[in-house]
N, C-alpha and C positions, 0 to 999 in steps of 0.2 A: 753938567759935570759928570764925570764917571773914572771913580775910585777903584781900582784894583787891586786884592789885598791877596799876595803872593802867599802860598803854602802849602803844606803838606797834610793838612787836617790835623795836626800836633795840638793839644791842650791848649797852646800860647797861639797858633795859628787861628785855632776857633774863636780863643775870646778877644784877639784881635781884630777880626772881623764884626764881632756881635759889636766890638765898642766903634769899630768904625762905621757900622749900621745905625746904631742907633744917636750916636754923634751928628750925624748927618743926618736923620729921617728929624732931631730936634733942633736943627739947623736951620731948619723950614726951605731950604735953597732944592732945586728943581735937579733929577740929575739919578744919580742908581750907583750901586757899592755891589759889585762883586767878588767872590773870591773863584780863585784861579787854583786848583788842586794840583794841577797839571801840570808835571816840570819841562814837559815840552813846551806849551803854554806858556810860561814862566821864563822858560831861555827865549821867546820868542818877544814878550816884550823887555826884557832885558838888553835884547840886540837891537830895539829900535831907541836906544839910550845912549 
């Protein structure tokens, strides 16, 4: 499984990712949580939607 967690590194950004990190690392399920800074990045899975 692989979670990408879009943003801009904004306060809400950060701690959306920590709780999507650690939601998932105590999930026990196999797999990785990224965060995407990059709004190029970010338009680019956007457009694969």
């Amino acid at each position: 499984m692989k979670i990408e967690v879009l943003g801009t590194s904004c306060a809400d950004c950060i701690t959306l990712y920590e709780n999507a990190k650690r939601t998932h690392d105590e999930s026990g399920k196999q797999g990785e949580v990224l965060k995407v800074e990059s709004l190029a990045g970010a338009w680019f899975i956007w457009q694969a939607f």
